[in-house]
C-alpha positions as CSV (number, residue, x, y, z in Angstrom):
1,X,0.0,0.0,0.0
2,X,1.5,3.6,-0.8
3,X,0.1,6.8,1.0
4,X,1.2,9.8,-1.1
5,X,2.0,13.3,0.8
6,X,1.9,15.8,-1.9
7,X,4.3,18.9,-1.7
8,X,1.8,21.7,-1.6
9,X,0.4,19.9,2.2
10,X,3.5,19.9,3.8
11,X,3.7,22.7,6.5
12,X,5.4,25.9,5.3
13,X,7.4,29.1,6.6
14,X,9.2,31.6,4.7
15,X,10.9,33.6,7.9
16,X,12.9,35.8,5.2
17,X,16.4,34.4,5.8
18,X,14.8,30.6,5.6
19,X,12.6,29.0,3.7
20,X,11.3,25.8,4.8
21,X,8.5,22.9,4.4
22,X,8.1,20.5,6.7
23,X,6.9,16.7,5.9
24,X,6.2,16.2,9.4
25,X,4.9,18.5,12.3
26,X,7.8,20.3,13.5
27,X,8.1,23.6,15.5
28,X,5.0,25.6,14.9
29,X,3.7,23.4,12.2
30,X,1.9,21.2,14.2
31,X,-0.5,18.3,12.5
32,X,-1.7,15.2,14.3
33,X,-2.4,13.1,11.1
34,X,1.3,13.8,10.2
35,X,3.5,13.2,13.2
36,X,6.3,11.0,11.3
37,X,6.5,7.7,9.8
38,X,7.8,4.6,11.9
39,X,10.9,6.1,13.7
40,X,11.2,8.8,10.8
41,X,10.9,11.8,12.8
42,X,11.6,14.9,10.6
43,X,12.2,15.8,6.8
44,X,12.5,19.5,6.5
45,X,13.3,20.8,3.1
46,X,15.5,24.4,3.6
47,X,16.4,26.8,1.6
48,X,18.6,29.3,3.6
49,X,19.7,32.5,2.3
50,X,23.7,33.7,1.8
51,X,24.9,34.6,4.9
52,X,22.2,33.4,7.4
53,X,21.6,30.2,9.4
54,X,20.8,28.6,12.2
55,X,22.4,29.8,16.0
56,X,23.4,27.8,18.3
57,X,21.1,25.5,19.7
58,X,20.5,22.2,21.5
59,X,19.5,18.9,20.4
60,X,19.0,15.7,22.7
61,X,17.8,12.3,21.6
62,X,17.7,12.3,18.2
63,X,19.5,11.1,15.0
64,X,20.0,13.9,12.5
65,X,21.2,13.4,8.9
66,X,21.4,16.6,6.8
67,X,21.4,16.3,2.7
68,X,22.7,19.5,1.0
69,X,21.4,19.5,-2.5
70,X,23.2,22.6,-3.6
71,X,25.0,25.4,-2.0
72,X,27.4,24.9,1.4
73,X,26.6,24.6,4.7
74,X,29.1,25.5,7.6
75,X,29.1,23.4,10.8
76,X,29.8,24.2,14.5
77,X,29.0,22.2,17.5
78,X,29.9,21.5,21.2
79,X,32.2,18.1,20.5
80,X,34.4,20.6,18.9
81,X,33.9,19.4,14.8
82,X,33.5,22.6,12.4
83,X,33.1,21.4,9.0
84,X,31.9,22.9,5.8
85,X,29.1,20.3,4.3
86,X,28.8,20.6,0.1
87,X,26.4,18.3,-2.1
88,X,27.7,14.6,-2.6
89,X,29.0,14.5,1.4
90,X,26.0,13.3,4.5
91,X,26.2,15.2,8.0
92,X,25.7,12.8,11.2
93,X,24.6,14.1,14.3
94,X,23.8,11.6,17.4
95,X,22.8,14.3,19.9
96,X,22.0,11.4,22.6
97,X,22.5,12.9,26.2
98,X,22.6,16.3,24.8
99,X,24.6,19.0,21.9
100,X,24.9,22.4,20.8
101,X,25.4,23.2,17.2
102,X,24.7,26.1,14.8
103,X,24.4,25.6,10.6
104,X,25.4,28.8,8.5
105,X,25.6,29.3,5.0
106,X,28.7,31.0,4.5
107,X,28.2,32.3,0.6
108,X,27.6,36.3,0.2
109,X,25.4,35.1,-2.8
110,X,24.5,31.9,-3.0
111,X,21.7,30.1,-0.9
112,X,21.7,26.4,0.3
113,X,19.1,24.1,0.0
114,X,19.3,20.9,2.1
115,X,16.9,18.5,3.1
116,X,17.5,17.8,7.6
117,X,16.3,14.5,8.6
118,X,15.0,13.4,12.3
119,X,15.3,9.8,13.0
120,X,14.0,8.7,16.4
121,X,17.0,6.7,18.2
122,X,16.6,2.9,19.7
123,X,17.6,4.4,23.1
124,X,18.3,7.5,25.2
125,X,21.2,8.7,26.2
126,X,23.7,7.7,24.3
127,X,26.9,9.4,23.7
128,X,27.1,12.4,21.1
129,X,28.4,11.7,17.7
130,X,29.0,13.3,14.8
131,X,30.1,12.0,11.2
132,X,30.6,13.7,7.9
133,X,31.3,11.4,4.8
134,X,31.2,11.8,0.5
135,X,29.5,9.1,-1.0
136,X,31.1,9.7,-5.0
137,X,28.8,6.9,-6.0
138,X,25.7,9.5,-5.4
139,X,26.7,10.8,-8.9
140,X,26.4,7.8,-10.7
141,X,22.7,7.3,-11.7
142,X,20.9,4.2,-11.6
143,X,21.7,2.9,-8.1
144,X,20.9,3.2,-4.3
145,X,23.7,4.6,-2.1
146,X,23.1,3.6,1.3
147,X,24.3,6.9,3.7
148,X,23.2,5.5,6.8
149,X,22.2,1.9,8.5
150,X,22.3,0.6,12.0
151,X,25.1,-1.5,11.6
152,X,27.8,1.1,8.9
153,X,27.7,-1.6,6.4
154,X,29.0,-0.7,3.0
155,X,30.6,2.2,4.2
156,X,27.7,4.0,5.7
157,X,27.2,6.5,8.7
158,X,26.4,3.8,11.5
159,X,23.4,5.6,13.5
160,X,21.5,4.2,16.8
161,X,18.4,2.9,15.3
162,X,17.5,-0.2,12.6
163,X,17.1,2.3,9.6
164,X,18.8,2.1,6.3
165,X,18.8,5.3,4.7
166,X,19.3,5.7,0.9
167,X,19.9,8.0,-2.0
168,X,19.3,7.8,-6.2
169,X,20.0,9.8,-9.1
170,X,18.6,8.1,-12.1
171,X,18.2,9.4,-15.8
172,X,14.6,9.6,-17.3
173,X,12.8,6.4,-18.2
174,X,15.2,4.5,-15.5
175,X,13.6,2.2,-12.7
176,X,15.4,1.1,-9.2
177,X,13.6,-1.4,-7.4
178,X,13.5,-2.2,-3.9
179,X,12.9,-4.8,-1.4
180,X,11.7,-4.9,1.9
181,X,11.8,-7.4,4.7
182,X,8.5,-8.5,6.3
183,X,7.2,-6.4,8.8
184,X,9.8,-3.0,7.9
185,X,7.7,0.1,5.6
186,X,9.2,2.8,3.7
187,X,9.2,6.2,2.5
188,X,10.4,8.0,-0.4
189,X,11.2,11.6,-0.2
190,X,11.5,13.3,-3.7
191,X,14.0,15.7,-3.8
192,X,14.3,17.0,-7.3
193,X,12.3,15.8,-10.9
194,X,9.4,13.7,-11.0
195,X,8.9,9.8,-10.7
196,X,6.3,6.8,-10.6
197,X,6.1,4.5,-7.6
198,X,4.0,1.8,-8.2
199,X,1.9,4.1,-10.1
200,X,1.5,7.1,-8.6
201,X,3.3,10.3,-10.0
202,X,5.4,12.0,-7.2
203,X,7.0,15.2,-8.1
204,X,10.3,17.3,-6.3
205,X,8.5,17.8,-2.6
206,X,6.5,15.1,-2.9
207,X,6.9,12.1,-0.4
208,X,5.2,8.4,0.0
209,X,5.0,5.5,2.4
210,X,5.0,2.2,1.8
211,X,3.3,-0.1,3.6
212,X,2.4,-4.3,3.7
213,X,4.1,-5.3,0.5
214,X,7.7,-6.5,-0.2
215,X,8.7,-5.0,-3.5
216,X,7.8,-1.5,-5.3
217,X,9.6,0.4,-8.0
218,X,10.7,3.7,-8.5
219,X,10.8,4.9,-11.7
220,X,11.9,8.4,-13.2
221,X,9.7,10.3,-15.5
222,X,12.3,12.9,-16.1
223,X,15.5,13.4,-14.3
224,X,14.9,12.8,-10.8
225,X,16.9,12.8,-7.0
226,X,15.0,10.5,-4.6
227,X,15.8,9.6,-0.5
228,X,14.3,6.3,0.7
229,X,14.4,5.3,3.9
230,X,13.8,1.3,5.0
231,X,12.0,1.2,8.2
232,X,11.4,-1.1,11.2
């Protein structure tokens, strides 16, 4: 079964110096039919303007992946890490028993646009982490890069929950299947172009969870960017 969440419902705020949707309720976009899916938390879709960000602030149990599509994103944080995040590279944060960080965008011209991604944790408290990796296989289209899994297999971000997180370019006309084990859903985030899963049109925005069946396709209608994340 796939439940479609169109673009234009998500919540939205355009604060000046960020522009943001959010998938899920978050901060003052508050919707009890849309609280998350499984242990996926957050998708926020941001688009912050040159020379702007976020301040510090403080995170506690939670799993945070952030996704720049284009543009740069500097880091900060209380562990000590600064880092400079570009497209083609995943930002980790476990902020577990508690962090500070701020997210600026250091261009005098340019914006970013990033997608930031809450995953709830398997437990509290756990130590703070951070991790920032490339993945040069996100430019090849055709195939799922997994960023981020419970166990780091394959080279990815090893976060505290049974999630596999992946990402796809693919070309028009181009399908990527997927499988899923019994009992685990999924949801597909599109980030830019439009596809077909399992025959519904989803378009940049668009997002869909899958539910009670062990195979679906994704297939690109034009040249599309897609996140999918397998679920407990």
């Amino acid at each position: 079964m796939i439940t479609v969440r169109r673009s234009q419902e998500r919540g939205h705020f355009n604060h000046g110096w960020l522009d943001t949707y959010h998938t899920f309720s978050f901060a003052d976009y508050r919707d009890a039919r849309h609280m998350g899916f499984r242990t996926l938390r957050v998708i926020n879709e941001d688009r912050v303007a040159p020379g702007a960000g976020f301040g510090e602030h403080p995170h506690r149990d939670m799993e945070i992946l952030t996704y720049v599509l284009s543009g740069a994103l500097q880091h900060r944080d209380s562990l000590g890490n600064g880092a400079v995040i570009t497209p083609g590279e995943v930002q980790y944060m476990a902020a577990g028993t508690g962090i500070l960080h701020s997210e600026f965008n250091p261009s005098p011209e340019e914006p970013v646009h990033l997608m930031q991604i809450w995953i709830r944790p398997d437990r509290r408290g756990a130590e703070p982490q951070y991790d920032q990796r490339r993945f040069p296989a996100l430019a090849d289209a055709g195939a799922w890069t997994l960023l981020a899994s419970g166990d780091g297999r394959a080279g990815s971000i090893r976060i505290n929950q049974d999630a596999d997180v992946f990402a796809a370019t693919l070309r028009a006309g181009e399908p990527l299947e997927h499988t899923l084990a019994a009992g685990r859903g999924a949801w597909i985030q599109v980030l830019r172009g439009a596809v077909t899963v399992d025959g519904e049109d989803l378009s940049a925005g668009d997002g869909a969870g899958v539910t009670d069946q062990s195979t679906f396709a994704v297939a690109a209608r034009t040249e599309a960017e897609v996140l999918l994340f397998d679920l407990a």
